[in-house]
ZADO-1210 file (C-alpha; in nm, 4 decimals, padded with zeros to 6 digits):
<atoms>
<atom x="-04.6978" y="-01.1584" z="-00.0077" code="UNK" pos="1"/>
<atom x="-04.3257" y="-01.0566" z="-00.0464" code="UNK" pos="2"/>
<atom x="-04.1009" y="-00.7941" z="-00.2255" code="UNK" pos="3"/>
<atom x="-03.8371" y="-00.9500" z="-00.4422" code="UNK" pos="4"/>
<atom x="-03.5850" y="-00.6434" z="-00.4786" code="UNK" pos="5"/>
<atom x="-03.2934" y="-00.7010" z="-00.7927" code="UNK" pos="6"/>
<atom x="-03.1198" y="-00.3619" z="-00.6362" code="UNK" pos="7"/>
<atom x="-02.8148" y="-00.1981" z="-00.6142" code="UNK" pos="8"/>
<atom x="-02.5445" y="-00.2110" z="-00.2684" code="UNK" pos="9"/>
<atom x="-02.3132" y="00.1166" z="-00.2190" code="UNK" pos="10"/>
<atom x="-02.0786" y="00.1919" z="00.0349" code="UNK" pos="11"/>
<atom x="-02.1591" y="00.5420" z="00.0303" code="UNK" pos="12"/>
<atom x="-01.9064" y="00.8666" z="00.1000" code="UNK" pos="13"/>
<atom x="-02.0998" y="01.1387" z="00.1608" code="UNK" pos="14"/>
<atom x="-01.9406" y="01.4734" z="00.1886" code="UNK" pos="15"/>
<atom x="-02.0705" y="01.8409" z="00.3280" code="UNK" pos="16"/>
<atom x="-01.9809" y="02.1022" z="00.0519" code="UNK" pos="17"/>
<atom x="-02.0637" y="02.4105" z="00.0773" code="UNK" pos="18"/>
<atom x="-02.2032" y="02.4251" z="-00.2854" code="UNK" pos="19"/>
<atom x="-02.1596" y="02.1562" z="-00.5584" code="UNK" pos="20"/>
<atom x="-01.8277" y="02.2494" z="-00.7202" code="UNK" pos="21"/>
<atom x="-01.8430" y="02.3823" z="-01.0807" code="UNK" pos="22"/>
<atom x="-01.5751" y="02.1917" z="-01.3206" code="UNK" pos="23"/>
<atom x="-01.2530" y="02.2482" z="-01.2788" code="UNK" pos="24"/>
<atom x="-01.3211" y="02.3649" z="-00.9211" code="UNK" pos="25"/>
<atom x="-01.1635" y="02.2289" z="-00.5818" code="UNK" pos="26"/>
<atom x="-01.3516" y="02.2375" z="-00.2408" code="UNK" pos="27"/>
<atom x="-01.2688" y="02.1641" z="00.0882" code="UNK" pos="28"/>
<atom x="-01.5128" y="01.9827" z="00.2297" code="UNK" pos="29"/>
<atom x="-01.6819" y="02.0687" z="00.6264" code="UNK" pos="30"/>
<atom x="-01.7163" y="01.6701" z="00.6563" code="UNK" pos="31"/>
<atom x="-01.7347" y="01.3058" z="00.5464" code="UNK" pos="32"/>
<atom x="-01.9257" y="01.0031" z="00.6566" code="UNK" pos="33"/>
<atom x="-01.9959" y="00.6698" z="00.5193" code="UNK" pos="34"/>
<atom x="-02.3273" y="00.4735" z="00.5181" code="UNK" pos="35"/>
<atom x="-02.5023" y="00.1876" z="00.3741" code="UNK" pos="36"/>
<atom x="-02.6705" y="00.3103" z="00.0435" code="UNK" pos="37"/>
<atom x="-02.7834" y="00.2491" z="-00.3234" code="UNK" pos="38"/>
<atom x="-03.0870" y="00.2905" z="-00.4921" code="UNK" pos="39"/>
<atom x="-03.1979" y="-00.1053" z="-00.4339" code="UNK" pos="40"/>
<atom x="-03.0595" y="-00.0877" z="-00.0830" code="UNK" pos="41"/>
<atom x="-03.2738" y="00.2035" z="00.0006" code="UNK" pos="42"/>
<atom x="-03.5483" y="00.0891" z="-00.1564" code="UNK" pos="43"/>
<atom x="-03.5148" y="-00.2577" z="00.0337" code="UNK" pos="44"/>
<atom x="-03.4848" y="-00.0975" z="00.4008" code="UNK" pos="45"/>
<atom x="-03.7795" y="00.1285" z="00.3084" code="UNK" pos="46"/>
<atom x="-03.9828" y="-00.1538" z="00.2446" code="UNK" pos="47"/>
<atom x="-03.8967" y="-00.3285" z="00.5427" code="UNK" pos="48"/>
<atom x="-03.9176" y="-00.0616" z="00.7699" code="UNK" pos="49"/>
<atom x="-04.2776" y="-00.0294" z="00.6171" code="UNK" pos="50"/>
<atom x="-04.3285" y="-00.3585" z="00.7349" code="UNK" pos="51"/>
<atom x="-04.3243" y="-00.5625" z="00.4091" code="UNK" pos="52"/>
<atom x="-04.1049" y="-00.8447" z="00.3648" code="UNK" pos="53"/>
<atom x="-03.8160" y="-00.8204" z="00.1970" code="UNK" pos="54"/>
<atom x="-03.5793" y="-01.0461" z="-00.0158" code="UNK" pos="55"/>
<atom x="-03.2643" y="-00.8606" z="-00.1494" code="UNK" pos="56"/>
<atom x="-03.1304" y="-00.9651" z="-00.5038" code="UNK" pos="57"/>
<atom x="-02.7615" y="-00.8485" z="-00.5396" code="UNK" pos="58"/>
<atom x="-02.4121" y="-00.8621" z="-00.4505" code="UNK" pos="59"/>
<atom x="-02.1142" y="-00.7457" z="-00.2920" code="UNK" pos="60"/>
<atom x="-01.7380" y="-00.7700" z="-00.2728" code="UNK" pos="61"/>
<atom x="-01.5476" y="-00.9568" z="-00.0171" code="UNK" pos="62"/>
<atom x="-01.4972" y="-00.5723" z="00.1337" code="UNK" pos="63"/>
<atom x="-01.8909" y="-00.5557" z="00.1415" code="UNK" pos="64"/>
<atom x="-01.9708" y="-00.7752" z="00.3941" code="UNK" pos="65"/>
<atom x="-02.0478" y="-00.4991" z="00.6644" code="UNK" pos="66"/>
<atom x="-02.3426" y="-00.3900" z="00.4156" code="UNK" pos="67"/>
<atom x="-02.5299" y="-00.7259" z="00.3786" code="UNK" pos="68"/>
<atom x="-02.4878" y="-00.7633" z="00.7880" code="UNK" pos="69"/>
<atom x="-02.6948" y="-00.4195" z="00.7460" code="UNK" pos="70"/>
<atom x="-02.9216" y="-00.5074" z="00.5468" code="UNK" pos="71"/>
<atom x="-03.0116" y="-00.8190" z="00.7742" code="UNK" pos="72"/>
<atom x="-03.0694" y="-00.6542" z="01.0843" code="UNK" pos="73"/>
<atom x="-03.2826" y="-00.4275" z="00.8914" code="UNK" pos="74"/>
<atom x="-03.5293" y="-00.6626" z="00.8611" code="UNK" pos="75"/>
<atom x="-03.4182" y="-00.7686" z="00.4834" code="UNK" pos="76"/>
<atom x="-03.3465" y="-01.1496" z="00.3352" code="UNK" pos="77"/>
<atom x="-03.0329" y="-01.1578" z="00.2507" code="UNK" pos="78"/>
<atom x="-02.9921" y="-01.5529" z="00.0829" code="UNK" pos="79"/>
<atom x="-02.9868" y="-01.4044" z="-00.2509" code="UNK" pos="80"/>
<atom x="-02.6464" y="-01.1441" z="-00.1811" code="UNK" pos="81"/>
<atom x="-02.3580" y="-01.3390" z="-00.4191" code="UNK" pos="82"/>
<atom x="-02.0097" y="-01.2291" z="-00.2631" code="UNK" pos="83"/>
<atom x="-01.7648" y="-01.1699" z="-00.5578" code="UNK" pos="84"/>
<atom x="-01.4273" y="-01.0854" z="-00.5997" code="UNK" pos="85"/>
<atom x="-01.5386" y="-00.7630" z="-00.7526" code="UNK" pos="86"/>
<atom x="-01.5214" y="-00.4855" z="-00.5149" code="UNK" pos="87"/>
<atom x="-01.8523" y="-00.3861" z="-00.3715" code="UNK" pos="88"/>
<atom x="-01.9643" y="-00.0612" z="-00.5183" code="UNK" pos="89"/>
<atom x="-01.9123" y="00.2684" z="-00.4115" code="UNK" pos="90"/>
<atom x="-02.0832" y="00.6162" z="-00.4334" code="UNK" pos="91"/>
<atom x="-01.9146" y="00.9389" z="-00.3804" code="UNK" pos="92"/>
<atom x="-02.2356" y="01.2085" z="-00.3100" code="UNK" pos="93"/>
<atom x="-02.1564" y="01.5516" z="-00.2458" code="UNK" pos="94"/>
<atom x="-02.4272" y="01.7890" z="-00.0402" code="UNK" pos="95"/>
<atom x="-02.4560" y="02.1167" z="00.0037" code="UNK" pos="96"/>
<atom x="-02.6367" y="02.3514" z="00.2974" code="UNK" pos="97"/>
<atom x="-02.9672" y="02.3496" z="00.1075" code="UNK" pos="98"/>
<atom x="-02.9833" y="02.0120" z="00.0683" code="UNK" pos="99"/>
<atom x="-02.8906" y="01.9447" z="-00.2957" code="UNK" pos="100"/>
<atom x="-02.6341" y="01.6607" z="-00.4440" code="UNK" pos="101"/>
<atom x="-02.3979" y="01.5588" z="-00.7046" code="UNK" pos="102"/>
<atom x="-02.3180" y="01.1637" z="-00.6844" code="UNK" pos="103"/>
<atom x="-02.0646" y="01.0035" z="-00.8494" code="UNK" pos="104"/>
<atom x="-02.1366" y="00.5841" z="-00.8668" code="UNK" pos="105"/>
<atom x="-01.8677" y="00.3063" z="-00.9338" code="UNK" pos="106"/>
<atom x="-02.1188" y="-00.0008" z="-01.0027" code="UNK" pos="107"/>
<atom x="-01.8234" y="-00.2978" z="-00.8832" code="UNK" pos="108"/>
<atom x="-02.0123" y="-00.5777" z="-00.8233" code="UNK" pos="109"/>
<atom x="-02.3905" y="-00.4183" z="-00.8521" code="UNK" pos="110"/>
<atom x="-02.2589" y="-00.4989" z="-01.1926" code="UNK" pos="111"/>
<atom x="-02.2296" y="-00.8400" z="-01.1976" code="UNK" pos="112"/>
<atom x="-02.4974" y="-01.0224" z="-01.0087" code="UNK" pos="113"/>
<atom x="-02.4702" y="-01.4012" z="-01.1221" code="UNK" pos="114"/>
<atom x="-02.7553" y="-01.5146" z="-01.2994" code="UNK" pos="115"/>
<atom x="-02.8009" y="-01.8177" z="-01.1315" code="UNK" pos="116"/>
<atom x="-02.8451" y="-01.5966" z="-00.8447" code="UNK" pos="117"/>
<atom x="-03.1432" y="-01.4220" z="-00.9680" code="UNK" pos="118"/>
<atom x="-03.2781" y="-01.7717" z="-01.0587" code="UNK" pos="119"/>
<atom x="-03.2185" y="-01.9420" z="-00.7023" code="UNK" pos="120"/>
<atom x="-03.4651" y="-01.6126" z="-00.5818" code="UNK" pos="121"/>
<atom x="-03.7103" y="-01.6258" z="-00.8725" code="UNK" pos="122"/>
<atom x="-03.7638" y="-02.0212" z="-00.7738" code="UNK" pos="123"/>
<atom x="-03.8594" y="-01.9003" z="-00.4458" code="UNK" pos="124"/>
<atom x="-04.1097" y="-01.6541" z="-00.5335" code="UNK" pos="125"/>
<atom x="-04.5053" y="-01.6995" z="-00.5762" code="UNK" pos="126"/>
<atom x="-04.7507" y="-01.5587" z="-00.7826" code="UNK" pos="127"/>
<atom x="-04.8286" y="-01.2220" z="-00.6955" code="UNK" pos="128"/>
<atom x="-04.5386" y="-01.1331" z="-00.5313" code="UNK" pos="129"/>
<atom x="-04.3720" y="-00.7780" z="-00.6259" code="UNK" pos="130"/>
<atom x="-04.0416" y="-00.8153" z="-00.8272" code="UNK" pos="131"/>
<atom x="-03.8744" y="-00.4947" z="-00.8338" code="UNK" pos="132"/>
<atom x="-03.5766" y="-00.3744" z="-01.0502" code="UNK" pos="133"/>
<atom x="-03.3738" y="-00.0489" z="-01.0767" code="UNK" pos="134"/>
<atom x="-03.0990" y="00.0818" z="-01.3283" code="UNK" pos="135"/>
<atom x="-02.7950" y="00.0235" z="-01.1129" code="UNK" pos="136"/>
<atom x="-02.7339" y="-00.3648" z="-01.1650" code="UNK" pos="137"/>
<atom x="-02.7449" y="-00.5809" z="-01.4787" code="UNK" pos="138"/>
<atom x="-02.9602" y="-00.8740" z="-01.5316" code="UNK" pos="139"/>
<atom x="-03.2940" y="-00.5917" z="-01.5462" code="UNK" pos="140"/>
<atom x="-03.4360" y="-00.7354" z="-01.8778" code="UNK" pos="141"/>
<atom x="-03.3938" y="-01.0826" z="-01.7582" code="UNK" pos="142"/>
<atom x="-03.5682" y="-00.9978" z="-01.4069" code="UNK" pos="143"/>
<atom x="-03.8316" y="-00.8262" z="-01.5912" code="UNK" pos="144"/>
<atom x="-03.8793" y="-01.1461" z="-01.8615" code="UNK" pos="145"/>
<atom x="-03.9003" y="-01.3964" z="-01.5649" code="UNK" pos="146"/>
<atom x="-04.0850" y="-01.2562" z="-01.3574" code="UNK" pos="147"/>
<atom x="-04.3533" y="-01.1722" z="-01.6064" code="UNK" pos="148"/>
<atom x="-04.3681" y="-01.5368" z="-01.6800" code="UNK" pos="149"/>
<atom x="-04.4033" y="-01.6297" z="-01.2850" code="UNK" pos="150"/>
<atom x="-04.6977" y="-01.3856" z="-01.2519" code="UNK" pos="151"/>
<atom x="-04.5197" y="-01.1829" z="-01.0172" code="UNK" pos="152"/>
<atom x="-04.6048" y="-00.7809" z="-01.0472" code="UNK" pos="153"/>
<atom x="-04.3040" y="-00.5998" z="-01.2168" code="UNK" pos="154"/>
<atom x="-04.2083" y="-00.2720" z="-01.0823" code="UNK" pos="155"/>
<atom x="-03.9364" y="-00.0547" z="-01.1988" code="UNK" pos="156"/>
<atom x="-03.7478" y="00.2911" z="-01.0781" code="UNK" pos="157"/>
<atom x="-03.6254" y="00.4048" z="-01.4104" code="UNK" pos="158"/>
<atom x="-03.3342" y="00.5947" z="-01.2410" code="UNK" pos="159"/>
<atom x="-02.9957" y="00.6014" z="-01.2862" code="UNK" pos="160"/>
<atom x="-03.1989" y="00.7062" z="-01.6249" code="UNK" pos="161"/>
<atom x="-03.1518" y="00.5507" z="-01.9698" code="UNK" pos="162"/>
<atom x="-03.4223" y="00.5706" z="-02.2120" code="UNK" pos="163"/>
<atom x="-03.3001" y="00.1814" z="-02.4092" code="UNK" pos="164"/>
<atom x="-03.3134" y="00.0413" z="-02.0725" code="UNK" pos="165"/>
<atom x="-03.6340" y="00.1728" z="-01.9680" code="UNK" pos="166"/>
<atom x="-03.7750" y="00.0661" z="-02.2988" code="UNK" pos="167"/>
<atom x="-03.6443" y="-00.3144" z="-02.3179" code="UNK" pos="168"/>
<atom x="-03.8238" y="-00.3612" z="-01.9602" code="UNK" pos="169"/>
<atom x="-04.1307" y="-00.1897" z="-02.0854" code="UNK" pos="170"/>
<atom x="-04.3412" y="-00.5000" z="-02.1821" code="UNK" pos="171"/>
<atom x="-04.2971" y="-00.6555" z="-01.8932" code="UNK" pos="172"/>
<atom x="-04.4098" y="-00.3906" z="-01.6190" code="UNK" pos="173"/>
<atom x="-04.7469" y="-00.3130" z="-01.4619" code="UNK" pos="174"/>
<atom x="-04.5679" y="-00.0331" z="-01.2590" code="UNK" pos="175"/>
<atom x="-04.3191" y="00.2261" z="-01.3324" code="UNK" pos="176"/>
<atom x="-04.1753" y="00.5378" z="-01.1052" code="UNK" pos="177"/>
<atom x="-03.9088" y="00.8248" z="-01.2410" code="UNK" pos="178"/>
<atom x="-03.8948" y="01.1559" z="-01.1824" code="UNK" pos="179"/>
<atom x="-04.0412" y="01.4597" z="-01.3858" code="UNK" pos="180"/>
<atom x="-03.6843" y="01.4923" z="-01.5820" code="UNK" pos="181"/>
<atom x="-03.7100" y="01.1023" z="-01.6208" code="UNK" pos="182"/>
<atom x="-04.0577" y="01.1227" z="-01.7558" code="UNK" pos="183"/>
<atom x="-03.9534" y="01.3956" z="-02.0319" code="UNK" pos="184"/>
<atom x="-03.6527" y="01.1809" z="-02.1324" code="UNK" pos="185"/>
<atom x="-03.8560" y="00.9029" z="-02.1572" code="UNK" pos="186"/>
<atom x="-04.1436" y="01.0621" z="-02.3711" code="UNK" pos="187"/>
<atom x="-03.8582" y="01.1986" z="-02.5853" code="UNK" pos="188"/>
<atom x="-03.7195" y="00.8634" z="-02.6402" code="UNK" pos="189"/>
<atom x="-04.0578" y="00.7410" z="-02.7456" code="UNK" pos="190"/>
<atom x="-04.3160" y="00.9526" z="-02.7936" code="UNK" pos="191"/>
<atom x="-04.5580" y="00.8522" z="-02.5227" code="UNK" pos="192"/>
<atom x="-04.6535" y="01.0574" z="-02.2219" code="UNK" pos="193"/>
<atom x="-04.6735" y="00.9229" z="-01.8494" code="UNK" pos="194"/>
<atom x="-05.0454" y="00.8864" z="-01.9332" code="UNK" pos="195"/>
<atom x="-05.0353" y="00.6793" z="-02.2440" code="UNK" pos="196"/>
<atom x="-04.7267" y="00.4055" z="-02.1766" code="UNK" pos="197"/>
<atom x="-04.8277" y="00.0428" z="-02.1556" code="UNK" pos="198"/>
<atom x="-04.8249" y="00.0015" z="-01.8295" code="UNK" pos="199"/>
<atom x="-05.0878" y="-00.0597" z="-01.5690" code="UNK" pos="200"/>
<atom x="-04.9540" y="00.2331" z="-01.2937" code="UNK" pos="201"/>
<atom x="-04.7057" y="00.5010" z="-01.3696" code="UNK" pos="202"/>
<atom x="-04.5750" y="00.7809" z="-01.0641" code="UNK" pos="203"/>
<atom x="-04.4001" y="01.0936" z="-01.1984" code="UNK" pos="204"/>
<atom x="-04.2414" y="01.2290" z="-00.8977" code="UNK" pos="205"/>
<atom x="-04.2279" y="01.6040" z="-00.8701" code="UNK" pos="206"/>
<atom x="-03.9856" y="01.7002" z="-00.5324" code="UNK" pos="207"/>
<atom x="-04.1121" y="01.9555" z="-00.3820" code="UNK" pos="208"/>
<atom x="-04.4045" y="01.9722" z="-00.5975" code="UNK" pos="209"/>
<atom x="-04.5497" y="01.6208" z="-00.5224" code="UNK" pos="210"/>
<atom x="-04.6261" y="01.3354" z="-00.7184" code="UNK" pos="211"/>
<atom x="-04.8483" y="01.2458" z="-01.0109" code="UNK" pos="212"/>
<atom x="-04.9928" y="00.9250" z="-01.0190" code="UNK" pos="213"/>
<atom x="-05.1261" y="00.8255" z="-01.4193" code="UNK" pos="214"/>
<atom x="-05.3657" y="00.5059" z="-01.3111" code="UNK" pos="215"/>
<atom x="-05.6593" y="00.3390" z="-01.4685" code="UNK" pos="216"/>
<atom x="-05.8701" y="00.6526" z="-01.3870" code="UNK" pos="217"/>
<atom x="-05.6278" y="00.8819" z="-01.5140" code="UNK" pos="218"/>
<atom x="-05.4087" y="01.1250" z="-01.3472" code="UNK" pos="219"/>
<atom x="-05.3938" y="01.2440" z="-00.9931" code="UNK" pos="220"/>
<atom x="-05.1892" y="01.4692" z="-00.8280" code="UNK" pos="221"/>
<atom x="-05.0318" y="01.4366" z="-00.4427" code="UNK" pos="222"/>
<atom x="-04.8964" y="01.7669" z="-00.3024" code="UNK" pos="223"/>
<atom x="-04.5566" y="01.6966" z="-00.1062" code="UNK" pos="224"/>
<atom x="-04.5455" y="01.8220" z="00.2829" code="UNK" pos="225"/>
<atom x="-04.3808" y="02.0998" z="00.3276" code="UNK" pos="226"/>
<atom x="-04.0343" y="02.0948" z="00.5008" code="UNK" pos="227"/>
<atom x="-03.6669" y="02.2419" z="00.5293" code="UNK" pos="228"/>
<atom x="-03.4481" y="01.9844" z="00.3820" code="UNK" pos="229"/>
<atom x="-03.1336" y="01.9207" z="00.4351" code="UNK" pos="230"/>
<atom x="-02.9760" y="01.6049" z="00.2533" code="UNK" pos="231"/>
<atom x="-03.2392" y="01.4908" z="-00.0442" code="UNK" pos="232"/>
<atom x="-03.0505" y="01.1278" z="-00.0976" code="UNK" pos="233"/>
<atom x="-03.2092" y="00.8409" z="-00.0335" code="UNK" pos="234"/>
<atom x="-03.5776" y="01.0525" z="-00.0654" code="UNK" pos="235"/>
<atom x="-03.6887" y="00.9610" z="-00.3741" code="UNK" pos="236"/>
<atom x="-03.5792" y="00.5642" z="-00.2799" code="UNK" pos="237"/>
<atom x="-03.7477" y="00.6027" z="00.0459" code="UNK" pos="238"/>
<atom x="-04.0490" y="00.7075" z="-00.1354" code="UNK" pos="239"/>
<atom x="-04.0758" y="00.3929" z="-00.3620" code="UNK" pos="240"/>
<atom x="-03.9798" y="00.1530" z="-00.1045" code="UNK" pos="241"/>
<atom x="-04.2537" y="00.2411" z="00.1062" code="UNK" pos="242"/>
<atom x="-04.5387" y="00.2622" z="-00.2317" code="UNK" pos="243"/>
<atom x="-04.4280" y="-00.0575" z="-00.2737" code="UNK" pos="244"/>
<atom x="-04.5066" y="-00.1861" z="00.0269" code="UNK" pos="245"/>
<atom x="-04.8281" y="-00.0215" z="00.0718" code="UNK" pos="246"/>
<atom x="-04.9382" y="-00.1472" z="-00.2144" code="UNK" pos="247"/>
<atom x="-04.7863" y="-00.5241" z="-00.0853" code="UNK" pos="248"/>
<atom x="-05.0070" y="-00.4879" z="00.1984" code="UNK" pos="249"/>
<atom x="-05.2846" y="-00.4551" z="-00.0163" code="UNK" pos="250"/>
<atom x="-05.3308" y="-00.0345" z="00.0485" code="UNK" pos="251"/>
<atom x="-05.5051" y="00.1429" z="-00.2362" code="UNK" pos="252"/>
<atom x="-05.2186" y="00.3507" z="-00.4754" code="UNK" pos="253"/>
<atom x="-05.3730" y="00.6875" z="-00.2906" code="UNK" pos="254"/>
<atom x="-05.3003" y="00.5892" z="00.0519" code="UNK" pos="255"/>
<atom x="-04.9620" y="00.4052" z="-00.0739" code="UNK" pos="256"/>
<atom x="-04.8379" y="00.7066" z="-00.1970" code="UNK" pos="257"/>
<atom x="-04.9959" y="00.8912" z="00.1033" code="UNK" pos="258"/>
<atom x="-04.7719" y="00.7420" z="00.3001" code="UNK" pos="259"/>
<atom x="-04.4767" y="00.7269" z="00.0876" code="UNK" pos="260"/>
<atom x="-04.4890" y="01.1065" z="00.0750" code="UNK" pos="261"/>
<atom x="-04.4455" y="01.1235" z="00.4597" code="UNK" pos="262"/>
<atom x="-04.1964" y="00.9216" z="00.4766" code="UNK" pos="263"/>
<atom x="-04.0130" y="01.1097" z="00.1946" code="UNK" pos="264"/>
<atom x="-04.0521" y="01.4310" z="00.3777" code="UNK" pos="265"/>
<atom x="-03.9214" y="01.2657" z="00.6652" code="UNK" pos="266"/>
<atom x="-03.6292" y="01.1617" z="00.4844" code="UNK" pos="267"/>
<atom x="-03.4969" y="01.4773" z="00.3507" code="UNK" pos="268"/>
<atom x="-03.4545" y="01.6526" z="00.7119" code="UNK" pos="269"/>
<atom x="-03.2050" y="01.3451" z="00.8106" code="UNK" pos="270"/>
<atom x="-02.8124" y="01.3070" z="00.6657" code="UNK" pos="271"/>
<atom x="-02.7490" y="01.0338" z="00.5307" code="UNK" pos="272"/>
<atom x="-02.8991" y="00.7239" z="00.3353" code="UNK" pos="273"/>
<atom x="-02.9834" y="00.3860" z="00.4062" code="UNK" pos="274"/>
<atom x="-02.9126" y="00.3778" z="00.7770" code="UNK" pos="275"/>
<atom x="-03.1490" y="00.6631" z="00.8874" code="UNK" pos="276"/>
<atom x="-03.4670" y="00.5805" z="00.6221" code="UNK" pos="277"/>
<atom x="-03.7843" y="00.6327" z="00.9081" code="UNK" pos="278"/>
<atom x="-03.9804" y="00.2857" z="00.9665" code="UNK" pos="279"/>
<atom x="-04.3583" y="00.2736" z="00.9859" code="UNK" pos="280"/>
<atom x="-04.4288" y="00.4051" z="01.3218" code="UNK" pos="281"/>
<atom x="-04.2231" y="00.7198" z="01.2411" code="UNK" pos="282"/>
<atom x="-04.4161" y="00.7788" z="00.9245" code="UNK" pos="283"/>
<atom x="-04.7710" y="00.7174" z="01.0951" code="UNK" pos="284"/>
<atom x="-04.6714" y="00.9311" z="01.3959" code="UNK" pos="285"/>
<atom x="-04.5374" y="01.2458" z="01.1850" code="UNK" pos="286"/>
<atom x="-04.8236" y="01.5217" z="01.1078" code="UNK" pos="287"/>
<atom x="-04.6235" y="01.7397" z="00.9008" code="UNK" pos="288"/>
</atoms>
């Protein structure tokens, strides 16, 4: 089977604060470093490094070439990468010493993925295969539509969170992950809990407090592993990336997300995004 990801590619800045600056307020900041990053691209390497494989759905600038390079000798397809003359986008992610961040995303050409691109992929891809989208690229309600119709199992990180998005993709999913602020957004928006949406598998991630998955037998809960963070980007990407490719290599949801939860722990004492996601030997090695 394969992962077919629709997902973001950032160039992204990432600068040591020493607290996230109120507004208004100027900080110097104790460093700066760039890596390959966005929610699809992190979700795309996790996969990979979790041994599943991996075509990437996206596109970059002429100035983005470096990132789908990346991407390759990660382990990722990367046929389905467009190169526009939009410039490729670009986070700016502020961290301070405990760990926490403040991002500020320009989408550039996450934006505007050609649809004929998507459809070159989608031709590709067999029945069965994962299809997974992510709220930092258009074409999400088209993915969602065709790859319903192919048979292919729809996933969906509902983050960067809006609750119209999240609901026009709704129909068409038989798995969903978002955080716990996510999940109350959503359930304002309409009215459902985690439990009761129409879809097959839903994951509330928790941080620090775990995950909760809401399946056919209702809800369980997965305690996270303790650790002392220091740069929480890139966890919760980490985390789906590797679900998703547990559950690609046919792995119950419990031991998917068992793993996924190690190799989001791992995550979070690393700086940095893409480039330093753990692969599969790390995560099965670590006994935190």
């Amino acid at each position: 089977m394969a992962i077919w990801n629709l997902g973001s590619i950032n160039a992204d800045f990432v600068y040591a604060v020493p607290h996230i600056p109120a507004p208004g307020e100027t900080l110097s900041s104790a460093g700066r470093k760039m890596f390959l990053g966005g929610k699809g691209t992190n979700m795309s390497v996790a996969a990979a490094r979790a041994a599943a494989r991996v075509h990437h759905i996206g596109a970059v600038g002429e100035d983005g070439r470096w990132a789908v390079e990346r991407l390759l000798e990660y382990g990722v397809d990367t046929r389905n990468i467009a190169v526009l003359e939009t410039e490729t986008a670009q986070a700016i992610i502020m961290v301070d010493p405990y760990g926490e961040n403040a991002i500020i995303l320009h989408p550039g050409a996450n934006a505007e993925i050609p649809q004929v691109t998507l459809q070159a992929a989608m031709a590709e891809a067999q029945t069965g295969d994962w299809l997974v989208i992510q709220n930092e690229t258009n074409l999400q309600r088209t993915a969602a539509q065709m790859g319903k119709k192919l048979g292919l199992q729809v996933a969906y990180a509902a983050a960067p969170f809006d609750a119209d998005r999240v609901k026009a993709v709704l129909p068409y999913l038989n798995f969903l992950i978002l955080n716990a602020v996510e999940a109350q957004q959503l359930q304002d928006a309409t009215g459902q809990a985690p439990g009761d949406l129409p879809v097959k598998d839903v994951i509330v991630t928790r941080g620090a407090d775990g995950a909760d998955w809401y399946g056919p037998d209702g809800m369980e809960h997965f305690p996270a592993i303790k650790v002392d963070p220091v740069d929480t980007t890139g966890a919760g990407d980490t985390f789906t990336g590797y679900v998703l490719a547990g559950l690609d290599r046919g792995l119950p949801m419990g031991q998917a997300i068992a793993q996924a939860t190690k190799a989001g722990a791992l995550m979070v004492m690393r700086h940095g995004t893409a480039d330093v996601i753990p692969d599969l030997s790390e995560v099965q090695a670590f006994q935190g």
